[in-house]
PDB file of N, CA, C and O in Angstrom:
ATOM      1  N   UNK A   1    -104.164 -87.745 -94.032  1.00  0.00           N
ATOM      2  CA  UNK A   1    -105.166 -87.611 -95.056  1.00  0.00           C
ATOM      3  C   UNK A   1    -105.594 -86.163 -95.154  1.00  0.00           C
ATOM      4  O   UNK A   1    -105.868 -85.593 -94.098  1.00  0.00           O
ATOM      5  N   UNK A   2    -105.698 -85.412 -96.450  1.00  0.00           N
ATOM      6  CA  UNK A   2    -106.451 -84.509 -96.822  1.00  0.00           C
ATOM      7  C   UNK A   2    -107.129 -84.333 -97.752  1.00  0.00           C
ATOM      8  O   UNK A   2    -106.647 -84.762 -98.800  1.00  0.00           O
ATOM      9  N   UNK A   3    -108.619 -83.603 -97.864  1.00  0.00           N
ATOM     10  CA  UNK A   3    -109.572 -83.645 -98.311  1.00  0.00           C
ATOM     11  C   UNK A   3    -109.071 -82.903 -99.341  1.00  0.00           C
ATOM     12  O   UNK A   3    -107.997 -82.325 -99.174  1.00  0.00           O
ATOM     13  N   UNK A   4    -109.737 -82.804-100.519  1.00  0.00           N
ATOM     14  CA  UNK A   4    -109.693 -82.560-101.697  1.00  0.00           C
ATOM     15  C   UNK A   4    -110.393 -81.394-102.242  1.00  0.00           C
ATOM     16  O   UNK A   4    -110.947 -81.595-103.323  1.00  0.00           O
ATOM     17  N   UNK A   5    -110.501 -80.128-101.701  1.00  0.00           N
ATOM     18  CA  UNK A   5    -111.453 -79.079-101.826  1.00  0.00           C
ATOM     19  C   UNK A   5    -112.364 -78.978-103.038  1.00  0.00           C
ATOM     20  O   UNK A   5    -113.482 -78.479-102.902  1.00  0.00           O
ATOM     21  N   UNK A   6    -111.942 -79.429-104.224  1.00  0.00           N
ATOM     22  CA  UNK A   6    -112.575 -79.549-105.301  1.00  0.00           C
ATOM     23  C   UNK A   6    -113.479 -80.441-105.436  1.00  0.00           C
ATOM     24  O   UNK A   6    -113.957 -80.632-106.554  1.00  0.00           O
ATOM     25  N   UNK A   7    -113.907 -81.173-104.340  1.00  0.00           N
ATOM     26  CA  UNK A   7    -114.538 -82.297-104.635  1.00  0.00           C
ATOM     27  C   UNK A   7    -115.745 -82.258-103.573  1.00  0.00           C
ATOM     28  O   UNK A   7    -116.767 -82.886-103.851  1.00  0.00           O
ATOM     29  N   UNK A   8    -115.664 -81.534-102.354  1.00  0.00           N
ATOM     30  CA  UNK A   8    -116.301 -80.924-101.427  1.00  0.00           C
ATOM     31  C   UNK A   8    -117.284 -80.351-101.835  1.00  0.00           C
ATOM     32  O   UNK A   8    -117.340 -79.627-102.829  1.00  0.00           O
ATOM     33  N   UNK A   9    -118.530 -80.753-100.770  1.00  0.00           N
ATOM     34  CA  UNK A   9    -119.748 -80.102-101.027  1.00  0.00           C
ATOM     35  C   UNK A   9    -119.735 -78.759-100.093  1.00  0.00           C
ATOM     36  O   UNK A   9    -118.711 -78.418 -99.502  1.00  0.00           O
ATOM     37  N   UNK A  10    -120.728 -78.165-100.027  1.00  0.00           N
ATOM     38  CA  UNK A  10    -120.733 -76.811 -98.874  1.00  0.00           C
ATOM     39  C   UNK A  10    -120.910 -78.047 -97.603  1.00  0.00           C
ATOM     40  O   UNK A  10    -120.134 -78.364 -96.702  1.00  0.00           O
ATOM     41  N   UNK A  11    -122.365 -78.602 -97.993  1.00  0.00           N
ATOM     42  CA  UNK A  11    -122.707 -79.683 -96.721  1.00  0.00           C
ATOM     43  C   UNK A  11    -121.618 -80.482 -95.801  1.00  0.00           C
ATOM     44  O   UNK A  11    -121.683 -80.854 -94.629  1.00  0.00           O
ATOM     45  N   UNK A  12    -120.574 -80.604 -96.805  1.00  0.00           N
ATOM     46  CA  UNK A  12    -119.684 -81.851 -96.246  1.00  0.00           C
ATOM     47  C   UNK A  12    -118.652 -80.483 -95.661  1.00  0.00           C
ATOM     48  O   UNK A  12    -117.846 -80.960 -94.862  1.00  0.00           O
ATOM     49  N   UNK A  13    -118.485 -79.265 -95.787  1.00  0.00           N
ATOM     50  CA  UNK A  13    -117.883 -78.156 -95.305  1.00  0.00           C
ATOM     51  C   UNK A  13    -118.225 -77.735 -94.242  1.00  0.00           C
ATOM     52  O   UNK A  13    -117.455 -77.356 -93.360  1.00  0.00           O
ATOM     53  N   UNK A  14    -119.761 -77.749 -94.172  1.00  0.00           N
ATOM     54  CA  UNK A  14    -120.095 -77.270 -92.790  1.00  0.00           C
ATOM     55  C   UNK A  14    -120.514 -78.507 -91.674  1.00  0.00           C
ATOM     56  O   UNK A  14    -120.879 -78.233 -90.531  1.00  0.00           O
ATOM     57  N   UNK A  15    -120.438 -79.468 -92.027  1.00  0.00           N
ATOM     58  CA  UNK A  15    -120.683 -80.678 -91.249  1.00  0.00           C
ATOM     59  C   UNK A  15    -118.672 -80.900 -90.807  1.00  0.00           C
ATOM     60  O   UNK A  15    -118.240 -81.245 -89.707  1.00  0.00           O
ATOM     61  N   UNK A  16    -117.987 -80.633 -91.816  1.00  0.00           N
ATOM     62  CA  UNK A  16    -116.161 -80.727 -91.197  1.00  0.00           C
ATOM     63  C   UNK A  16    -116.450 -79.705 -89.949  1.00  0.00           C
ATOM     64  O   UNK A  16    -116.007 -79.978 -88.833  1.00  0.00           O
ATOM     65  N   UNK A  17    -117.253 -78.451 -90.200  1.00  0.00           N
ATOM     66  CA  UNK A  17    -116.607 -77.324 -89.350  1.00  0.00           C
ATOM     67  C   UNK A  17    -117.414 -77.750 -87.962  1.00  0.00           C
ATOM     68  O   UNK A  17    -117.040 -77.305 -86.877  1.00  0.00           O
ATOM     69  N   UNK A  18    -118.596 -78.683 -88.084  1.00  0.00           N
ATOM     70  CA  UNK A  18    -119.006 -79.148 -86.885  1.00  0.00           C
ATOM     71  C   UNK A  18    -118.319 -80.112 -86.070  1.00  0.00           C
ATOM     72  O   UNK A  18    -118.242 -80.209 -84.845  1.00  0.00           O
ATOM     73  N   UNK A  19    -117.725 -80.961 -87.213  1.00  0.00           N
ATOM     74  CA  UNK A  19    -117.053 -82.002 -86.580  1.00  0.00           C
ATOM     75  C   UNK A  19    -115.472 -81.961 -85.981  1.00  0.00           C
ATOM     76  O   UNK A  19    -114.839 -82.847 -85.406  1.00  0.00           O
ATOM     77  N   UNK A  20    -115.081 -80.568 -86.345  1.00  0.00           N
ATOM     78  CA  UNK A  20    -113.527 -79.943 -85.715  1.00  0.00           C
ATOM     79  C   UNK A  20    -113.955 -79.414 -84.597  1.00  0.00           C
ATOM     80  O   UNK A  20    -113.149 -79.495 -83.670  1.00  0.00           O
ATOM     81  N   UNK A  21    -115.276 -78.732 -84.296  1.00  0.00           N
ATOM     82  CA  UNK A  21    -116.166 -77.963 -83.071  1.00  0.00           C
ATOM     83  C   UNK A  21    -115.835 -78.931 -82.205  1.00  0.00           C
ATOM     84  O   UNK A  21    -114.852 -78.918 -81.464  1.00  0.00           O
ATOM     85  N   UNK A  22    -116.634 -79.757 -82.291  1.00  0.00           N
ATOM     86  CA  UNK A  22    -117.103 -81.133 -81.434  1.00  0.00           C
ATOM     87  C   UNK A  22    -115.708 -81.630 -81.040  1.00  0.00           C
ATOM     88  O   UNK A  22    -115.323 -81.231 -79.941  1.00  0.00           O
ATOM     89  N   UNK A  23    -114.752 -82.547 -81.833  1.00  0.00           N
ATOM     90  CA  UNK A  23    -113.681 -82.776 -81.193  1.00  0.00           C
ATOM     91  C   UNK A  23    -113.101 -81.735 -80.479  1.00  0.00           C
ATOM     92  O   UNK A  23    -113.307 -81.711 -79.265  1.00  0.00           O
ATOM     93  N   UNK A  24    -112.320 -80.747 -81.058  1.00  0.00           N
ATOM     94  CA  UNK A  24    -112.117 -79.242 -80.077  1.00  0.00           C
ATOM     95  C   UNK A  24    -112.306 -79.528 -78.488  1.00  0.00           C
ATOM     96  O   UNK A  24    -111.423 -79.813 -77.679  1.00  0.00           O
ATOM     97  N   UNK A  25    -113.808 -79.361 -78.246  1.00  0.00           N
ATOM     98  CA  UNK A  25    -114.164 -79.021 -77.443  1.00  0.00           C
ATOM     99  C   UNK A  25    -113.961 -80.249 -76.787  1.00  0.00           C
ATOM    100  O   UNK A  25    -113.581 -79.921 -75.663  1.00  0.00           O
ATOM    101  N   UNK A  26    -113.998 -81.454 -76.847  1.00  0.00           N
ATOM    102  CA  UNK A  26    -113.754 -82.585 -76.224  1.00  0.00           C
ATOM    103  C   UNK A  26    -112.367 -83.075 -76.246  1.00  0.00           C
ATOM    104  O   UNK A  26    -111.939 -83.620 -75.229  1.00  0.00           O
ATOM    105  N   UNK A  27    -111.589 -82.944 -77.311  1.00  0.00           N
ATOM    106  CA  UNK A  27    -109.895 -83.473 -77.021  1.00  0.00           C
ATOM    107  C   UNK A  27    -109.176 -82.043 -77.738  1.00  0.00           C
ATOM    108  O   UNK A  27    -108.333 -82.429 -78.547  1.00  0.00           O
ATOM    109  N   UNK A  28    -109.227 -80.908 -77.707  1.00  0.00           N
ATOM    110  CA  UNK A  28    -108.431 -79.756 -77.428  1.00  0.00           C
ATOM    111  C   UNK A  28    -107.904 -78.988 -76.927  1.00  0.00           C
ATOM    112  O   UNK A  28    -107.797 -77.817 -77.290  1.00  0.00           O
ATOM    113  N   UNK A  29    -107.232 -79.750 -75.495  1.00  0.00           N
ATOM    114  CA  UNK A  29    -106.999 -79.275 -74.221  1.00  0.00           C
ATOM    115  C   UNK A  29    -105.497 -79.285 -74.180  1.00  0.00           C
ATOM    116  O   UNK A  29    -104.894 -79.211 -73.109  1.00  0.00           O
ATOM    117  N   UNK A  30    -104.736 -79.398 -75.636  1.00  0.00           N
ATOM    118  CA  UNK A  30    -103.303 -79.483 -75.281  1.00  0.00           C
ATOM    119  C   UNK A  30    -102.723 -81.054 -75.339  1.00  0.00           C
ATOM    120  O   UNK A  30    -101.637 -81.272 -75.876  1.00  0.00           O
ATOM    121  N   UNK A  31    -103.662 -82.330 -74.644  1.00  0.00           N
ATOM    122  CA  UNK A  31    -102.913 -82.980 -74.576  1.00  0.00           C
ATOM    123  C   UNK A  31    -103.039 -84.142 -75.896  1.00  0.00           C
ATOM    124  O   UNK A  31    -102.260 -85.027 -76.249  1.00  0.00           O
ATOM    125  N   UNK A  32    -104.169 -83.777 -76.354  1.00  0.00           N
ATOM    126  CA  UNK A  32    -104.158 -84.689 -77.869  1.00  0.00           C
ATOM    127  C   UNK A  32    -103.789 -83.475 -79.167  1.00  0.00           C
ATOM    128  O   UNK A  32    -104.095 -82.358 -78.751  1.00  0.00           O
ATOM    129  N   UNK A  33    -103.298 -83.435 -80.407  1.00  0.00           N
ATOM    130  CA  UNK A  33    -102.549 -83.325 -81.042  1.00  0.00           C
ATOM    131  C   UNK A  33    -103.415 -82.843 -82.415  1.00  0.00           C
ATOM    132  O   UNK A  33    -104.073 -83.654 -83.066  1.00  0.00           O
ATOM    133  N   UNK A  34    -103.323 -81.452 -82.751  1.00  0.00           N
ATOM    134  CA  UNK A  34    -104.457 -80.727 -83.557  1.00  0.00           C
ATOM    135  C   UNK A  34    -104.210 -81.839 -84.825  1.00  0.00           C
ATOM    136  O   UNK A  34    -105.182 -82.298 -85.426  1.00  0.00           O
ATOM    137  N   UNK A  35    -103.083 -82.152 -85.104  1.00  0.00           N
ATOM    138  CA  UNK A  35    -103.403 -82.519 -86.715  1.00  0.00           C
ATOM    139  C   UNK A  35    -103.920 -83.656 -86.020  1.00  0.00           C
ATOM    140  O   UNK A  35    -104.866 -84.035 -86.711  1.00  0.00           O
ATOM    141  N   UNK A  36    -103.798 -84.489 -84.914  1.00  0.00           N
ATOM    142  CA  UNK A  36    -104.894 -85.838 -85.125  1.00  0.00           C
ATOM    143  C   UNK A  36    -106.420 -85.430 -85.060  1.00  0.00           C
ATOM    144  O   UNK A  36    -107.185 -86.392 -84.994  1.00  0.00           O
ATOM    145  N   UNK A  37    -106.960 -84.267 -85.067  1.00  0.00           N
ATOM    146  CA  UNK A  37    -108.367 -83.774 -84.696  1.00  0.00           C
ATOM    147  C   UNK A  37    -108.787 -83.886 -86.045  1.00  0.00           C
ATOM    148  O   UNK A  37    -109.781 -84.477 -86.466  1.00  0.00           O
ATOM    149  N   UNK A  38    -107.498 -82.945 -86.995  1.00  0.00           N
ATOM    150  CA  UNK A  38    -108.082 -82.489 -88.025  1.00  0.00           C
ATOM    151  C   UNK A  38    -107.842 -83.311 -89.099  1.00  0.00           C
ATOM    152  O   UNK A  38    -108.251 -82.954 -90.204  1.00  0.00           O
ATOM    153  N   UNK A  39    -107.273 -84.313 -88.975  1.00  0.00           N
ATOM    154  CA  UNK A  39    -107.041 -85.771 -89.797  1.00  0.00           C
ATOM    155  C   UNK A  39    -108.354 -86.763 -89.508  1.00  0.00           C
ATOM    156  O   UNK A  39    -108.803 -87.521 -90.368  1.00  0.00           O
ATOM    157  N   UNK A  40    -108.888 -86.638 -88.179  1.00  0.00           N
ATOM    158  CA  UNK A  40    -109.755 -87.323 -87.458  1.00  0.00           C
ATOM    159  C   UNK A  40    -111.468 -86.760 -88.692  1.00  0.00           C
ATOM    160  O   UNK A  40    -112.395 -87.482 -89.058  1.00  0.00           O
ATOM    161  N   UNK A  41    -111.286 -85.646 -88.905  1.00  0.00           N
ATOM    162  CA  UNK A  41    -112.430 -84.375 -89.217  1.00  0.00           C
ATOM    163  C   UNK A  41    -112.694 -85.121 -90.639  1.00  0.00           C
ATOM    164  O   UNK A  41    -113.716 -85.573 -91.156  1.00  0.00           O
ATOM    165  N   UNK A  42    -111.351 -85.057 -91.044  1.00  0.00           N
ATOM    166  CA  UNK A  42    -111.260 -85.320 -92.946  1.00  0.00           C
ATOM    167  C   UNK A  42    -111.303 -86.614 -93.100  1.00  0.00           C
ATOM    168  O   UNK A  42    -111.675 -87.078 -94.178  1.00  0.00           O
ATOM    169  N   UNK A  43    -110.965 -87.352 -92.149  1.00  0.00           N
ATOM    170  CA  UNK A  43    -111.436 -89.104 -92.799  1.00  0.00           C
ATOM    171  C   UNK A  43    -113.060 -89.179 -92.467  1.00  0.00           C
ATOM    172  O   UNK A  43    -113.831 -89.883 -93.120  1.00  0.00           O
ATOM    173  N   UNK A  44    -113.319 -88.636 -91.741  1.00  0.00           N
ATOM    174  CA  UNK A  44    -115.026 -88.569 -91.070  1.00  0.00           C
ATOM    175  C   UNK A  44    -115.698 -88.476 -92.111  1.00  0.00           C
ATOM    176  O   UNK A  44    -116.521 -89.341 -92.412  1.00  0.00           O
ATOM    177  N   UNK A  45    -115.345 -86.834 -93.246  1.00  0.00           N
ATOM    178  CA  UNK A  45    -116.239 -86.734 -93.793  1.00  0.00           C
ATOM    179  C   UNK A  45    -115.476 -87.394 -95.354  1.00  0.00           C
ATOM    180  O   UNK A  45    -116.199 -87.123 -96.312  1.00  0.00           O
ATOM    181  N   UNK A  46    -114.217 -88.165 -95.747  1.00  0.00           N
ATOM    182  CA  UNK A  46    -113.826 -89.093 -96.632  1.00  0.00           C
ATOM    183  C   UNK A  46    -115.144 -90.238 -96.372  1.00  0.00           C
ATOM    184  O   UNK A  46    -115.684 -90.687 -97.383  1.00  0.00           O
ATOM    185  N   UNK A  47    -115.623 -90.676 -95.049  1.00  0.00           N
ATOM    186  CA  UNK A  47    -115.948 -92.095 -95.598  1.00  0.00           C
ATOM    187  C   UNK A  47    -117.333 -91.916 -95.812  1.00  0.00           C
ATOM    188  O   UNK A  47    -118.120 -92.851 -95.664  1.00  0.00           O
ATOM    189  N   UNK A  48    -117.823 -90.349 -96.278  1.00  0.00           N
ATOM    190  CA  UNK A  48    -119.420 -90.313 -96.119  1.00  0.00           C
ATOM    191  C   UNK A  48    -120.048 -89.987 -95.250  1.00  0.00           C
ATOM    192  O   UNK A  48    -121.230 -89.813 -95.549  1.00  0.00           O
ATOM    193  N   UNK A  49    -119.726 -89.765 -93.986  1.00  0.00           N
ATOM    194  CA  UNK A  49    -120.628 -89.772 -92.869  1.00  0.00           C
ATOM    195  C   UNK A  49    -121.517 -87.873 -93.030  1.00  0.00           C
ATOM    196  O   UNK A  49    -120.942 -86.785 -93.028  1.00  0.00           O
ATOM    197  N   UNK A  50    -122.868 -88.138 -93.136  1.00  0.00           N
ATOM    198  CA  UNK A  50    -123.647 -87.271 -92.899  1.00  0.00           C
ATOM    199  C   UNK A  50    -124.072 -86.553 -91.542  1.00  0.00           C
ATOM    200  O   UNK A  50    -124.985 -85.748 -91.362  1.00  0.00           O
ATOM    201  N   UNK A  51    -123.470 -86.894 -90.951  1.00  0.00           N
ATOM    202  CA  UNK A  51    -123.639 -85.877 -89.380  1.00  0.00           C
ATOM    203  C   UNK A  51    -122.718 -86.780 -88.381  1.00  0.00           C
ATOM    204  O   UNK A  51    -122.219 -87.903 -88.438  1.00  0.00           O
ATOM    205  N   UNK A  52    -122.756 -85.497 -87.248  1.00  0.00           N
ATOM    206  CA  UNK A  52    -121.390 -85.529 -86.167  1.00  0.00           C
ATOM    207  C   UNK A  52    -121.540 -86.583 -85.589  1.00  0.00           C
ATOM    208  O   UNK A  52    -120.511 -87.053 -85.104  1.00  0.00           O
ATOM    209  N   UNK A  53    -122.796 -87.347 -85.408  1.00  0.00           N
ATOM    210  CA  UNK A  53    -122.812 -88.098 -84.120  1.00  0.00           C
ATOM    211  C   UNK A  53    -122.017 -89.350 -84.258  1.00  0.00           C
ATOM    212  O   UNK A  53    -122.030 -90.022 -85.289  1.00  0.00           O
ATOM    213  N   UNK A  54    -121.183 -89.712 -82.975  1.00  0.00           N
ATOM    214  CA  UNK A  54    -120.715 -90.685 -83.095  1.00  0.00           C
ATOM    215  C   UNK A  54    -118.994 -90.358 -83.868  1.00  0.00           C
ATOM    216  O   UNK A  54    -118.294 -91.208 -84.418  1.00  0.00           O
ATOM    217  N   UNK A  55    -118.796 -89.472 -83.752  1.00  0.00           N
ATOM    218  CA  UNK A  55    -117.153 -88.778 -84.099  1.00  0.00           C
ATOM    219  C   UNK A  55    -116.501 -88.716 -82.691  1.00  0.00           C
ATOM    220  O   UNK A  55    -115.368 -89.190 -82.766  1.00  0.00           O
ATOM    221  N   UNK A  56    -116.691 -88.458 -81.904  1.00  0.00           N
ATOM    222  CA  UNK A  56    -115.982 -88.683 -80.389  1.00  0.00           C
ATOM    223  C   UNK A  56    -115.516 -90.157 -79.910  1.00  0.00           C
ATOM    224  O   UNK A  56    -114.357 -90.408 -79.578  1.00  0.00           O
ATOM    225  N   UNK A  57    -116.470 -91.009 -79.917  1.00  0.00           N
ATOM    226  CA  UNK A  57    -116.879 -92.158 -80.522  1.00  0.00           C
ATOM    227  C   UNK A  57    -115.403 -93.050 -81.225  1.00  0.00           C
ATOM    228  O   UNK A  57    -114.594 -93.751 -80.616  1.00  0.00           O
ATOM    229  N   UNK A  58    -115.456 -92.655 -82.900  1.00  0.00           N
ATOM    230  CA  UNK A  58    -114.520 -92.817 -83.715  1.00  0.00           C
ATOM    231  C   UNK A  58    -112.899 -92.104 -83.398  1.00  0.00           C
ATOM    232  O   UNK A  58    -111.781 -92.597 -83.553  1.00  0.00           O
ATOM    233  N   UNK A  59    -113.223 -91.076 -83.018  1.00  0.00           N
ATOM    234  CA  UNK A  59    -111.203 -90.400 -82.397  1.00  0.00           C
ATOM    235  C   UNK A  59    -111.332 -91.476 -81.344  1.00  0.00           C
ATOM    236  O   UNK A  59    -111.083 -92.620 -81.725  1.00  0.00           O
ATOM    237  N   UNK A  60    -111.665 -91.306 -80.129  1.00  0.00           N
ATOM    238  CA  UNK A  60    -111.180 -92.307 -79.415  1.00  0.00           C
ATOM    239  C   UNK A  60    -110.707 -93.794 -79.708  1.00  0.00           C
ATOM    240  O   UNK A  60    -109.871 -94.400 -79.037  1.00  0.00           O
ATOM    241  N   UNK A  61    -111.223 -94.171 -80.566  1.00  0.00           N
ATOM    242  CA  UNK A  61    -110.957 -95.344 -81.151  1.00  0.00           C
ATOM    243  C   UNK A  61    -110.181 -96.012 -81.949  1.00  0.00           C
ATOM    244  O   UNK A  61    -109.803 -97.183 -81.993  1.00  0.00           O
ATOM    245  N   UNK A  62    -109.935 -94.708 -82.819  1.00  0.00           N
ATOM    246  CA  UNK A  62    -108.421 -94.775 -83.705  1.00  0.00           C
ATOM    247  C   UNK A  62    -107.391 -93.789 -83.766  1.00  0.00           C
ATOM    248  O   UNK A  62    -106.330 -93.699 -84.385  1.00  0.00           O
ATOM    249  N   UNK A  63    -108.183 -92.868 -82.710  1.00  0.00           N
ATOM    250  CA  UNK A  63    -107.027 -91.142 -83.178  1.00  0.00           C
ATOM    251  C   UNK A  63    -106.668 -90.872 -81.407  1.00  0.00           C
ATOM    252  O   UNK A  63    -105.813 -90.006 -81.220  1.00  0.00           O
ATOM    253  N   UNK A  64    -107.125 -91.398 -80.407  1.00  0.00           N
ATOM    254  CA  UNK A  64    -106.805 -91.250 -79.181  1.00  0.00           C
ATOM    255  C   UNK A  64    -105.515 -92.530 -79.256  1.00  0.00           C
ATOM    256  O   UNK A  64    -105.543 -93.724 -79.554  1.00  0.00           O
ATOM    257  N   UNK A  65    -104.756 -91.869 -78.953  1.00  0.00           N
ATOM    258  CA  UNK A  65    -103.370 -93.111 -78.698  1.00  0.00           C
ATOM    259  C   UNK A  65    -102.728 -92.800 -77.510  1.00  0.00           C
ATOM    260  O   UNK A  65    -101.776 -93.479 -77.126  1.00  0.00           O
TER     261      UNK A  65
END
């Protein structure tokens, strides 16, 4: 999945750049797989979600394999 830049708010831009932070720092160690972070980032903010919490949460659940 990729987001649609034209359709993007700033908000939903800087809430992605929190929510690539956050995973990063928790599954960016090499052994999980950048495009699942950053696929993980863009469905987050596809289904609406207004803040990070609970995105660690969601990768583990469908993007940790």
């Amino acid at each position: 999945m990729t987001i649609e830049y034209s359709t993007v708010t700033e908000d939903q831009l800087v809430l992605r750049q929190r929510v690539l932070m956050i995973l990063f720092k928790e599954f960016g160690n090499g052994k999980y797989s950048n495009q699942s972070i950053y696929e993980c980032a863009d469905e987050w903010i596809e289904k609406g979600h207004k803040i990070s919490s609970g995105v660690v949460k969601y990768y583990d659940a469908y993007y940790n394999k």
